[in-house]
C-alpha positions in Angstrom: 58.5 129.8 109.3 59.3 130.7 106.2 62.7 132.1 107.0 63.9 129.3 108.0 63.9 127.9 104.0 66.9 130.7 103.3 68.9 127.4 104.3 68.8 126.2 100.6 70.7 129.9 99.0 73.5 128.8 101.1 76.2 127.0 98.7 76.4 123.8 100.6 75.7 120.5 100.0 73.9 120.0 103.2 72.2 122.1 105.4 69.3 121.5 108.3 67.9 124.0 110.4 65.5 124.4 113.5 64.1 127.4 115.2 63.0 126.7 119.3 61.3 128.2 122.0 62.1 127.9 125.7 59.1 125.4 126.4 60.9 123.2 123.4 58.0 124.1 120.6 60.0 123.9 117.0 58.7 127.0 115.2 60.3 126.7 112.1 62.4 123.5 111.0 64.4 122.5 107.2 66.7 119.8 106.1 67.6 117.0 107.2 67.3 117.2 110.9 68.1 114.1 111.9 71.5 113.9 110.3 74.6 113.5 112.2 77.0 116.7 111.5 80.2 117.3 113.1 79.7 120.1 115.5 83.3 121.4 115.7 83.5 124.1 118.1 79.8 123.7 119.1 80.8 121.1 120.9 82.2 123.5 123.8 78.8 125.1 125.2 77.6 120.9 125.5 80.9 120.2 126.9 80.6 123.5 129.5 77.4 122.9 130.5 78.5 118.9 131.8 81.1 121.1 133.9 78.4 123.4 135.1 76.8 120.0 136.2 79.8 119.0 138.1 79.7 121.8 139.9 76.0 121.9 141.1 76.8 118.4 141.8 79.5 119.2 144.2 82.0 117.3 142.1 84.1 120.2 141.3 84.4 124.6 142.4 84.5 126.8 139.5 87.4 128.8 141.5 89.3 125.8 142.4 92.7 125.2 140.1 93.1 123.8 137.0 95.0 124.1 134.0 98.5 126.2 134.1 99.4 128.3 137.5 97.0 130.9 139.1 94.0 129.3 136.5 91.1 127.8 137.6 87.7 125.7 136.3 86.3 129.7 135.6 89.4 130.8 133.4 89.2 127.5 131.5 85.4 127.8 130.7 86.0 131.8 129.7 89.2 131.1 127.4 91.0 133.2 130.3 93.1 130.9 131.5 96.1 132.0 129.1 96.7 128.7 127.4 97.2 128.8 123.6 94.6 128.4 121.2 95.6 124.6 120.5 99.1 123.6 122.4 100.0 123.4 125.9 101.5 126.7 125.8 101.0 129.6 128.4 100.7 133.1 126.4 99.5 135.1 129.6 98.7 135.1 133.5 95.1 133.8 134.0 92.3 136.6 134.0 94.6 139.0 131.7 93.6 138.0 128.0 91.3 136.5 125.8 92.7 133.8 123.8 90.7 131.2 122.6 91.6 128.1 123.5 90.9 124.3 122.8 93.6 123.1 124.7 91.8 124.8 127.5 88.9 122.7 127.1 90.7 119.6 126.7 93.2 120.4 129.8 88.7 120.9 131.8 87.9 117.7 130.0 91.0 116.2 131.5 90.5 117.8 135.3 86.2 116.9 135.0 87.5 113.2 134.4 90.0 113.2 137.4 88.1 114.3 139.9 84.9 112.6 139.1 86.6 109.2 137.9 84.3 108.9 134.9 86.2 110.1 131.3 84.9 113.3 130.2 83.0 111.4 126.7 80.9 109.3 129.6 80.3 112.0 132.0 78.8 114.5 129.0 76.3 111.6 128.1 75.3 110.6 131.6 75.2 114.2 132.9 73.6 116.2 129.5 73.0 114.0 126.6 71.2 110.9 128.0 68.8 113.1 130.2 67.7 115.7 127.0 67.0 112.5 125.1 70.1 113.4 122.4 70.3 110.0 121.5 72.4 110.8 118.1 75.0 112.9 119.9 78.3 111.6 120.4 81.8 113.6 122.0 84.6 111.0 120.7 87.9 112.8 120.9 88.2 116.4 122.0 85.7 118.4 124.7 86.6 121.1 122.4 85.7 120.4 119.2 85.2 116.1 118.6 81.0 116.0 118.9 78.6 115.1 116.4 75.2 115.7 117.0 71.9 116.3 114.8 69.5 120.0 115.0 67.0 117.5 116.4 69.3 116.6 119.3 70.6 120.2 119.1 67.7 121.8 119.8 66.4 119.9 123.1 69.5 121.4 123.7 68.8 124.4 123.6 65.3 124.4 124.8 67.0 123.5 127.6 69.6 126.4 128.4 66.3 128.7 127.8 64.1 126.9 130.3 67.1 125.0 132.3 66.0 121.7 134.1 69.6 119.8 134.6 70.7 123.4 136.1 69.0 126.0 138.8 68.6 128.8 136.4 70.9 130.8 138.6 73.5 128.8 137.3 72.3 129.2 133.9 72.3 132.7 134.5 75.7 133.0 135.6 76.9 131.1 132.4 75.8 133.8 129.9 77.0 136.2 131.5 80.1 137.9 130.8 83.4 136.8 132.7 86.1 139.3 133.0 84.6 142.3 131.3 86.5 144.3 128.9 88.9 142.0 128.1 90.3 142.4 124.1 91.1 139.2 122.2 90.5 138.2 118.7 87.1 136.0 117.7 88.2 132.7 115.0 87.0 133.8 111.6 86.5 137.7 112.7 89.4 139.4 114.2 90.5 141.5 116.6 87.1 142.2 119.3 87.4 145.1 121.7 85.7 143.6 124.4 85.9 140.1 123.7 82.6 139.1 125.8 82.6 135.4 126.5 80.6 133.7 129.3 81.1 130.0 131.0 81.5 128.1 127.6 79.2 130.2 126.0 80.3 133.0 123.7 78.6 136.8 124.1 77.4 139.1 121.3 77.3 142.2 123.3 78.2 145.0 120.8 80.3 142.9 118.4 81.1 143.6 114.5 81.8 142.0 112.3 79.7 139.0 113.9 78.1 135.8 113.0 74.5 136.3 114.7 72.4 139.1 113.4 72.2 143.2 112.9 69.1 142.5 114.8 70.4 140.0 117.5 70.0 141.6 121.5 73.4 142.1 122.6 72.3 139.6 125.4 72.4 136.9 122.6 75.6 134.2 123.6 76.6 130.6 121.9 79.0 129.3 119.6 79.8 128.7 116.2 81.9 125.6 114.8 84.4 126.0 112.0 82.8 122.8 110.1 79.9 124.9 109.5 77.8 125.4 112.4 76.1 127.5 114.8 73.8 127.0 117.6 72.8 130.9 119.0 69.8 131.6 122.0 68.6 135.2 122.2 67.0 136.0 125.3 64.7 139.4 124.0 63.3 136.7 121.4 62.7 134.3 123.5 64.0 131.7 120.8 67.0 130.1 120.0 68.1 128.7 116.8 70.6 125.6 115.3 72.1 125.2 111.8 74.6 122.7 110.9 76.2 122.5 107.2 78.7 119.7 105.4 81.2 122.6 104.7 83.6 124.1 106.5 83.2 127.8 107.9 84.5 130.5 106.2 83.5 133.7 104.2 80.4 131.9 102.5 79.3 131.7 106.3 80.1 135.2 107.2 77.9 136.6 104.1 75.4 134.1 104.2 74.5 133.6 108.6 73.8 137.2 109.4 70.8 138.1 106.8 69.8 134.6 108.0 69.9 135.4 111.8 68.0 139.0 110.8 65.2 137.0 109.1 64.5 134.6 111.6 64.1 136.9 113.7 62.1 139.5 112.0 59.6 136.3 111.7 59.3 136.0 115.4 58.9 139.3 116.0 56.2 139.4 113.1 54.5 136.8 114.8 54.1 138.4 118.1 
């Protein structure tokens, strides 16, 4: 792919890239791949889908309590819960707002821990990373934002949430789709969204703008973006997903410079179809 190249406009020092279909086929890969990159908040959808592991292994209910009163495992993983974005701080009843929250992945990594006996760091690799073979990614500190990881790693990944083996696909299923419809909130980096569509862990496109995928993305497109640079998205309609990690920070070089890229990549698949 030659899309995929774009990478080098960006002004960063670092940049790698990788472009994946559901039966794990790289179409289009540039830069260093194999470097370690601190994921920042792309470290949430690895971190949800170990909780969406617990719970096919019977280990925890996704409507069973945890974090602040009325909250449970579903709020947490959908930023419903009504804990701040990054103190232990309740700004709502559960199921009422939006507001994006680390501390509500830290107070899952926390509950995923207690209940299972194994720290949240150890579960993650023995429940996601050790059986996808993502040998160079590592969750030391925070479920919601501590990982590094590499676009090799990243994109077994998401080959994975495409074409889900660890998961029925049910489950999967359930996880990109949207929690609590038509609730407002704002999206780090964007503003103020009217809906604010987020899934188990996994963020929605749905009608969004201004956004970080594409003009071109399917509105059924859902991941995450990290605010040291990085993005991991999966569109369903093109049957591809795609990772890019950077050495600098997010911020409006990012919000020029991700969307053309998203709307090239794609055309390319779509070209080659």
């Amino acid at each position: 792919m030659r899309s995929v190249a774009m990478i080098e406009n960006w002004p960063v020092e670092t940049a790698a890239t990788a472009v994946v279909r559901a039966d794990g086929t790289v179409v289009g890969a540039h830069g260093p791949t194999g470097r370690q990159f601190p994921l920042a908040s792309v470290t949430k959808p690895l971190a949800a889908y170990a909780v969406l592991v617990a719970y096919e292994e019977g280990a925890v209910e996704l409507d069973e309590p945890a974090g602040p009163e009325g909250s449970t495992v579903r709020h947490l993983l959908a930023h419903t819960s009504g804990l701040a974005f990054d103190e232990h701080r309740v700004m709502a009843a559960p199921g009422t707002r939006r507001i994006y929250s680390n501390t509500g992945f830290e107070v899952l990594g926390d509950h995923i821990a207690k209940v299972t006996g194994i720290p949240f760091a150890e579960y993650l690799r023995q429940a996601v990373l050790e059986p996808l073979g993502m040998k160079d990614t590592l969750l030391d500190g925070s479920p919601a934002k501590d990982a590094v990881s590499t676009v090799d790693d990243l994109v077994r990944f998401a080959a994975e949430v495409q074409a889900p083996r660890l998961l029925d696909p049910r489950t999967v299923l359930e996880a990109m789709s949207v929690v609590h419809p038509g609730l407002t909130g704002i999206l780090p980096g964007y503003g103020h969204q009217r809906p604010n569509d987020w899934g188990l862990g996994f963020e929605i496109r749905d009608g969004k703008a201004p956004h970080w995928t594409g003009s071109s993305s399917s509105p059924r497109t859902f991941g995450h973006f990290g605010q040291s640079g990085t993005f991991l998205w999966i569109d369903p309609d093109a049957r591809a997903a795609c990772v890019a990690l950077t050495d600098r920070p997010f911020g409006p070089w990012a919000i020029e410079a991700w969307p053309p890229f998203t709307d090239a990549v794609l055309a390319e698949l779509r070209a080659a179809h």
